[in-house]
N, C-alpha and C positions, 0 to 999 in steps of 0.2 A: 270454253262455253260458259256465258252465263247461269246463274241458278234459273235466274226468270225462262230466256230459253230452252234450257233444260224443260222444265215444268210444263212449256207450251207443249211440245212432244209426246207427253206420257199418254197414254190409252187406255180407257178404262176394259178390263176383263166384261163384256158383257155379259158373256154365260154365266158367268158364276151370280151374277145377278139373278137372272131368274135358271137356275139349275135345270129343275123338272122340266119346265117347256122345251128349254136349249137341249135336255138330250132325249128327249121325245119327236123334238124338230129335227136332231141328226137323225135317229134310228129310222124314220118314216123315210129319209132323202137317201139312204145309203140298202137298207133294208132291199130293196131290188136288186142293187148290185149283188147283195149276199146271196138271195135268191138265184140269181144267173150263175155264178159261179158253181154252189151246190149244184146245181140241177143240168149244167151242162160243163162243167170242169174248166179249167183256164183256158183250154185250147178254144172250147167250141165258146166259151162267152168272149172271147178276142174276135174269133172269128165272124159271129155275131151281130156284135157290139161296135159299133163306131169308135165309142166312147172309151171303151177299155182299151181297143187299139193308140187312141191318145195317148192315150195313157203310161202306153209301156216303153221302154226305152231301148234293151239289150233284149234279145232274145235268143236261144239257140248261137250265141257269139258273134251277132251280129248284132249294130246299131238301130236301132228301129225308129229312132225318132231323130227326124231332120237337124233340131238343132242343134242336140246332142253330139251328133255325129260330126256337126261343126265345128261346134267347141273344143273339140277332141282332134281334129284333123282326121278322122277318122270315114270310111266309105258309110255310104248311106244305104239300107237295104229296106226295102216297106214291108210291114211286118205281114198284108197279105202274101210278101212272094213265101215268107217263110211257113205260117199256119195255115195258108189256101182260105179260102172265099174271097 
């Protein structure tokens, strides 16, 4: 690989640009999620949550996430049969 192409590649770190905003702008986007967790435990913010169910992959020793379970040759179980809602 060229140096020139090399160079076209690189990325500049935004955050560390503007620090303060960037982790003001995480804690406000992630902040809820911490709130559901606290206040209804992993089970019931899974159960909940759309989002956290994305999220998860193994659970109770089953695969929970489709492609996971792909990649792995592994059965597919959907994370509502195992936590209910």
């Amino acid at each position: 690989m060229s140096r020139k192409l090399a160079h076209a590649h690189e990325i500049a770190n935004m955050p560390a640009a503007v620090a303060r905003s960037s982790t003001a702008a995480l804690n406000n986007a992630t902040l809820p999620y911490v709130m559901a967790l606290a206040d209804k435990g992993y089970a019931g913010a899974l159960r909940d949550n759309p989002h956290f169910r994305d999220g998860l992959s193994v659970h109770a020793g089953a695969v929970t996430h489709p492609a996971v379970a792909e990649a792995l040759g592994l059965p597919f179980t959907a994370a509502q049969e195992i936590i209910g809602g």
